[in-house]
N, C-alpha and C positions, 0 to 999 in steps of 0.2 A: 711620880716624876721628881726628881732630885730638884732642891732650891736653886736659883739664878745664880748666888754664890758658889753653891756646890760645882754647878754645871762648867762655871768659869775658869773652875782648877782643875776638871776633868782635862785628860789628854790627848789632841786627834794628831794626825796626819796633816801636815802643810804640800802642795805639791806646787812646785813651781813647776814652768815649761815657757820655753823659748826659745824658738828654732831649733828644732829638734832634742834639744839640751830636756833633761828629766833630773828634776832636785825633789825627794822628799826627807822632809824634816819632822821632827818631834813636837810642839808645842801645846800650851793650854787654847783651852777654847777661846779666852778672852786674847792673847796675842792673838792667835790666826786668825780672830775673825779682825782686827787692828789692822793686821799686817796687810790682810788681804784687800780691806778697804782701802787703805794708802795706797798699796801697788798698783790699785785702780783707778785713781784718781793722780796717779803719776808717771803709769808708762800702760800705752795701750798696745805694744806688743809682747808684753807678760805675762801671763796665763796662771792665776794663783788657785789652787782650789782645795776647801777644805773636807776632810773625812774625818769623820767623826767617829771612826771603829781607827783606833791608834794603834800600833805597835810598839812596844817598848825597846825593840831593838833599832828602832832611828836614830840619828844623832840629832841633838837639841838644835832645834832655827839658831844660825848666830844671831846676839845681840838681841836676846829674845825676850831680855827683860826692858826691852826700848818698845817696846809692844804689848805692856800690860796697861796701860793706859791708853784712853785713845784720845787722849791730849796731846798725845808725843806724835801721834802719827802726821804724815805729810799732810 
């Protein structure tokens, strides 16, 4: 099993969902799991959900470097 660091640059699937609406994005592990915390803790009809089998043909989360820390988040 790859180190906590490693695992943290690896790259999944971010999905958002919200009425009906379907966004997937690109990011590392440590944004989405960031991201997804905040968007929980700040709108409860937002549906964030992470995969961890990524494709490299997504386009990157915007603002995605706002979500390597989880100091930054909401």
């Amino acid at each position: 099993m790859p180190e906590p660091d490693q695992q943290s640059r690896g790259h999944c699937r971010v999905r958002i969902l919200d009425a009906g609406l379907r966004l997937d994005f690109r990011a590392t592990i440590a944004q989405a799991h960031n991201f997804a915390d905040a968007m929980g803790k700040w709108s409860s009809e937002l549906s964030v959900c992470v995969d961890h089998d990524s494709d490299i043909d997504l386009p990157p989360l915007p603002c995605a470097r706002l979500w390597s820390h989880p100091r930054f988040a909401l």
